[in-house]
C-alpha positions as CSV (number, residue, x, y, z in Angstrom):
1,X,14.0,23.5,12.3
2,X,15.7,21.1,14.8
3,X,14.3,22.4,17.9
4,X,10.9,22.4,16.2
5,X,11.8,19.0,15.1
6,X,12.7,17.8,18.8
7,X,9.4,19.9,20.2
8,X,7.3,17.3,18.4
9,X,8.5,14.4,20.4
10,X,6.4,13.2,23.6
11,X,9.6,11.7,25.2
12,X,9.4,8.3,23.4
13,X,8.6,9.0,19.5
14,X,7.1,11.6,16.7
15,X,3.4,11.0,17.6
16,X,1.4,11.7,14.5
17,X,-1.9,12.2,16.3
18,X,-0.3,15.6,17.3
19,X,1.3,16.8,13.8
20,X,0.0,18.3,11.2
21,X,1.0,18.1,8.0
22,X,4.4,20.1,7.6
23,X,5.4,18.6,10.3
24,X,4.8,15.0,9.0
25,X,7.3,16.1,5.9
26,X,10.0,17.2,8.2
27,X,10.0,14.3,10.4
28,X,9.5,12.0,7.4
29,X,12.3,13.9,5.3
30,X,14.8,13.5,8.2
31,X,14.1,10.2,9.8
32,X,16.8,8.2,9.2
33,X,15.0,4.5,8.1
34,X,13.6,6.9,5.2
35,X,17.0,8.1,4.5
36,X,18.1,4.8,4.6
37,X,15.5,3.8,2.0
38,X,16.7,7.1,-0.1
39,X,20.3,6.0,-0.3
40,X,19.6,1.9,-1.0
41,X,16.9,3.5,-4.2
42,X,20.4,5.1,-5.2
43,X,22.5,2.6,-5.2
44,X,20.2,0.5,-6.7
45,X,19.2,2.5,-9.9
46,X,23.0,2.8,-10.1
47,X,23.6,-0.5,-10.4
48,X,20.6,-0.8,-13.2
49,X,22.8,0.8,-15.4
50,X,25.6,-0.4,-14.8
51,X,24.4,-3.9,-16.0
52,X,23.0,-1.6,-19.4
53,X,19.4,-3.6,-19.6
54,X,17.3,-2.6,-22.5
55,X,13.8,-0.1,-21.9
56,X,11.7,-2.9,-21.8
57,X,13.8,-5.2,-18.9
58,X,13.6,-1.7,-16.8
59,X,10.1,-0.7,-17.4
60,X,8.5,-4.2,-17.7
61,X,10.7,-5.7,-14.2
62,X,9.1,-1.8,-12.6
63,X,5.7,-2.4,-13.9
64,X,5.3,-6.2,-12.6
65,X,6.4,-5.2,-8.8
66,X,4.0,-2.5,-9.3
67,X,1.6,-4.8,-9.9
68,X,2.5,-7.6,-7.5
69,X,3.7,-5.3,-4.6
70,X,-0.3,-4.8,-3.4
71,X,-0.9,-8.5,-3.7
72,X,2.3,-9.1,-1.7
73,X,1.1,-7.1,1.3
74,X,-1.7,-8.2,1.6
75,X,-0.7,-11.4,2.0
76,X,2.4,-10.4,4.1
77,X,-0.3,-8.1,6.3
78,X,-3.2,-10.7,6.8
79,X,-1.1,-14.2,7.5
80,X,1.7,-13.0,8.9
81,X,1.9,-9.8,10.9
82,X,-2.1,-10.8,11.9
83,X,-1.0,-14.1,12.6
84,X,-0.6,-15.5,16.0
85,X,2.3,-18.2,15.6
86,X,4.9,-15.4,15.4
87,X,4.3,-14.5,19.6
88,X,3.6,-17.8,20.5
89,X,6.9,-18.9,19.8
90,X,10.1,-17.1,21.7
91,X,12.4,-17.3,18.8
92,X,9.8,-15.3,16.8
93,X,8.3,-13.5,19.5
94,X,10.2,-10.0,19.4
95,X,9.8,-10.1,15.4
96,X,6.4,-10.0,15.5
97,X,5.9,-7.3,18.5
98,X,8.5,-4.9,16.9
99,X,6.7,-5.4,13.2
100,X,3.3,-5.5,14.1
101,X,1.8,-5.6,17.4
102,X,3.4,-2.5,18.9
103,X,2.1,-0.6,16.5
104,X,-1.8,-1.8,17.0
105,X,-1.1,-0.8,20.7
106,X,-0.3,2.5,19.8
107,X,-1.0,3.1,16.2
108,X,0.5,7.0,16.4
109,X,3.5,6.1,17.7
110,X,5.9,7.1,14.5
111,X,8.7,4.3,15.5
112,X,6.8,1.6,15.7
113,X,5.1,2.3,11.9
114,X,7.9,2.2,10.2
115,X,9.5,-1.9,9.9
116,X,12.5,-2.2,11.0
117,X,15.2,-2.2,8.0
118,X,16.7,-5.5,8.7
119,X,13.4,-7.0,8.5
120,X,11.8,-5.0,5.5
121,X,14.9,-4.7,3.0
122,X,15.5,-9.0,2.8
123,X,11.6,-9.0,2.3
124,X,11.7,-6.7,-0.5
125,X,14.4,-8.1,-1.8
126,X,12.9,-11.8,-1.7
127,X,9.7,-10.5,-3.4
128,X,11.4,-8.2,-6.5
129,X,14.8,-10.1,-7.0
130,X,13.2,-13.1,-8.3
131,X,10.7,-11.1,-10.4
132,X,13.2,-8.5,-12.1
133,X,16.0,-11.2,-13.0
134,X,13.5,-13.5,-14.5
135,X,12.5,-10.3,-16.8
136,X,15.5,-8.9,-17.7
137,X,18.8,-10.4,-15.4
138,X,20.8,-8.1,-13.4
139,X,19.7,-4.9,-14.6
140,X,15.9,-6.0,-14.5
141,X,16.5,-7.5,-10.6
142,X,18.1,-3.9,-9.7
143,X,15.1,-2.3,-11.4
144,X,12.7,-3.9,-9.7
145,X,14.2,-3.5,-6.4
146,X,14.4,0.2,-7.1
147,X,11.2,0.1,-7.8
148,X,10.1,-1.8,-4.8
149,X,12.2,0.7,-2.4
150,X,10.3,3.6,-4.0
151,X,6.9,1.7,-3.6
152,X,7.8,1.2,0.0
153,X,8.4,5.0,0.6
154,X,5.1,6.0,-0.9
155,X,3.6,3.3,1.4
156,X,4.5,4.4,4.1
157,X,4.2,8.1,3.5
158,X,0.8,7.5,3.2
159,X,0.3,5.0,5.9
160,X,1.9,7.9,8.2
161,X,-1.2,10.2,6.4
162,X,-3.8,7.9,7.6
163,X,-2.5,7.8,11.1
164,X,-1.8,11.7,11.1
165,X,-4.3,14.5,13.0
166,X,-4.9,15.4,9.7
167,X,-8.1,15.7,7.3
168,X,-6.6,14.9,3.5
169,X,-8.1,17.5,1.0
170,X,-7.6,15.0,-1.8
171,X,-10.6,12.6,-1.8
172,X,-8.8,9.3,-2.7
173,X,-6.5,9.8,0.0
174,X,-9.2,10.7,2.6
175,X,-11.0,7.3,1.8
176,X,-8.1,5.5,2.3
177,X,-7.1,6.8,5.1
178,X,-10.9,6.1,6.0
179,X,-11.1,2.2,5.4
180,X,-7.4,1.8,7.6
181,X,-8.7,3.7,10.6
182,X,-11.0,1.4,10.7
183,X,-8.4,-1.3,10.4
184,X,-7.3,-0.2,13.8
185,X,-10.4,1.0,15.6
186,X,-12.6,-0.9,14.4
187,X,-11.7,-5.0,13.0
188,X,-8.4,-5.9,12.5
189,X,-9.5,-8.4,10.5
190,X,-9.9,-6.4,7.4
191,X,-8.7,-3.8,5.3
192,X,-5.4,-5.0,5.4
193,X,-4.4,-2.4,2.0
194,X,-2.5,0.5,2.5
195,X,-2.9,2.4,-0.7
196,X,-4.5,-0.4,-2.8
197,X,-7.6,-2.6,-1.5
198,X,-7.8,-4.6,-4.6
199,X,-7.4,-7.9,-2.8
200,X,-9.0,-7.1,0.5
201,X,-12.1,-6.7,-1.7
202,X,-11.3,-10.1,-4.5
203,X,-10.5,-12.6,-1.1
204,X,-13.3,-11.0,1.4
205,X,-11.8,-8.6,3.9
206,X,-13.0,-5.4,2.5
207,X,-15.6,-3.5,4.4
208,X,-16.6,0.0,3.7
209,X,-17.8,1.5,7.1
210,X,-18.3,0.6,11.1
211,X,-21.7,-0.6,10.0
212,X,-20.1,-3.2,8.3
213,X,-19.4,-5.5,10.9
214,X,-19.2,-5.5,14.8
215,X,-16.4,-3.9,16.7
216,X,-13.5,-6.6,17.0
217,X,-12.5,-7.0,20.8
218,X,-8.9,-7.3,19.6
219,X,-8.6,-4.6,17.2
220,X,-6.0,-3.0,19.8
221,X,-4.1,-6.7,21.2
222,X,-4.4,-8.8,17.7
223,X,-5.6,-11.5,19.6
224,X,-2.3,-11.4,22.1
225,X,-4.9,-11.0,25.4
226,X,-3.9,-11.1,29.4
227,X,-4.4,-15.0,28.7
228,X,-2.5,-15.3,25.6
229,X,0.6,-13.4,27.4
230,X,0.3,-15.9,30.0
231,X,0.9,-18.6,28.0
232,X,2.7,-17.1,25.5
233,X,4.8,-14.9,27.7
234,X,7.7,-13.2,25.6
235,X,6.2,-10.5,24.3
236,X,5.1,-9.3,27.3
237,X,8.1,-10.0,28.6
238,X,9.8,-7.6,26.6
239,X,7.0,-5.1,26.5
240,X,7.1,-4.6,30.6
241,X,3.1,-4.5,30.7
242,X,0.2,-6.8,29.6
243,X,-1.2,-6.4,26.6
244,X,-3.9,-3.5,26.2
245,X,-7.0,-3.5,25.1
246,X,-7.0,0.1,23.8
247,X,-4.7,2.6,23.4
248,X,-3.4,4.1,26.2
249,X,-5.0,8.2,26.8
250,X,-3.2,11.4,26.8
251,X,-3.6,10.9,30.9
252,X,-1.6,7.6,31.2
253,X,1.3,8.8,28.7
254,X,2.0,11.6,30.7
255,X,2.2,9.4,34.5
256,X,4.4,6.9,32.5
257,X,6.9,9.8,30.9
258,X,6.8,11.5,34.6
259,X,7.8,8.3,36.2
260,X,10.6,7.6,33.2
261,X,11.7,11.7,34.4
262,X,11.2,10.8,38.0
C-alpha cells in the first residue's frame, strides 16, 4: 500500500487529476491534516461528556453549526480568500497564498486544498464556540466543535471529489462537483459552495453552466496579475514565479521536477 501510496506522487504532492477513486481514500485516510482532524473530533466528543450536557444542548448546538457552517463559508470563501487585501499587504501576504491562491494556480495539487491546521482549527473554533456555549455551555461548545470538525472532513472529502479524475455515479455529487469546476475554470467569482449553494444562489453568485456568464480572465491568478505582483510583491516573492494565468501543463511540470532532480 505504501509504495502505491508514494507512486501517486509527481515529486511535489498527491495530484488528484491523476487518481481515481480508491486512491483518493487512501491518500485521504492517511494524510496526516485529516488524521489531525480525526484525533481533535475525539477529543472533542470526549470532552462533551465529560461536561454531561442534556440531548437537546448536544443535538440542538450540532444542528445550528449544521446550519450556519454553509453560510459561514460562503462568507469566509467570497470576502476573504477572493479578496485582494490579504496579498497586498506583507504581513498577510503568505496567509492568503498558502490558503487560497495556490490552490487556484494549481487546483489538483492535494497540499494546497487542504487549509493549513493553524489557520482552519482557530476558525472553526471562532465560528462554533460561540454558538454551542450559548446553547448549552461547555458540553454544547464541545458539541458543536465536534460537529464543525466532522463538517470540515466531509467538506473536504468532497471538495477533493470535485477536483478528482473522476466521474461521480451519484447525481448530486456529480452536480456539485459540476457548478465548482466551474468555479475554477470558468469565474471565480461564483459558486463559492462546496457541498451547499444555498447562499451563492440567495446573494447572487450562483450560475448553473459556462453559458452563464463570460470566462473570467482571473479565474487561475484571483486577480493577483504580473502587475499586481509588481506592486504587491510578496507573494511572488515567496512563490519564485509570477503569477499564472492558467495552470501549468503536464509538459512544464515535468521541465520544473527535472530541473528540481537536476
Amino acid at each position: 500500500m505504501w509504495n502505491e501510496r508514494a507512486s501517486l506522487q509527481t515529486g511535489r504532492s498527491f495530484d488528484l487529476g491523476k487518481m481515481d477513486l480508491r486512491q483518493l481514500w487512501m491518500a485521504y485516510l492517511t494524510y496526516p491534516t485529516i488524521l489531525f482532524y480525526f484525533a481533535l473530533i475525539v477529543i472533542c466528543a470526549l470532552a462533551t461528556f465529560h461536561f454531561r450536557p442534556s440531548l437537546p444542548h448536544v443535538v440542538i448546538p450540532a444542528l445550528a453549526v449544521v446550519v450556519v457552517y454553509p453560510l459561514a463559508w460562503y462568507l469566509i470563501h467570497r470576502f476573504i480568500l477572493h479578496g485582494r487585501w490579504l496579498y497586498r499587504n506583507p504581513v498577510t501576504a503568505s496567509l492568503w497564498k498558502r490558503v487560497h491562491f495556490d490552490h487556484h494556480q494549481d487546483p489538483h495539487l492535494l497540499d494546497v486544498l487542504f487549509g493549513s491546521p493553524l489557520n482552519t482549527v482557530p476558525t472553526i473554533g471562532i465560528i462554533v464556540f460561540p454558538i454551542g456555549y450559548a446553547i448549552g455551555g461547555w458540553g454544547g461548545a464541545f458539541a458543536a466543535a465536534t460537529t464543525g470538525l466532522v463538517t470540515t472532513c466531509v467538506y473536504e472529502f468532497f471538495h477533493c471529489i470535485q477536483h478528482l479524475a473522476y466521474k461521480p455515479r451519484w447525481k448530486w455529487v456529480s452536480h456539485i462537483k459540476q457548478l465548482h469546476v466551474l468555479h475554477h475554470f470558468h469565474d471565480e467569482n461564483g459558486n463559492y459552495g462546496i457541498t451547499n449553494y444555498m447562499a451563492d444562489r440567495v446573494f447572487g453568485s450562483f450560475y448553473e453552466n459556462s453559458r452563464a456568464r463570460p470566462r473570467s480572465a482571473h479565474v487561475f491568478n484571483l486577480g493577483y496579475t504580473v502587475e499586481e505582483a509588481r506592486r504587491y510583491p510578496w507573494v511572488m516573492e515567496q512563490t519564485g514565479s509570477p503569477p499564472r494565468d492558467r495552470p501549468e501543463t503536464a509538459r512544464e511540470s515535468a521541465r520544473d521536477n527535472t530541473r528540481k532532480s537536476a
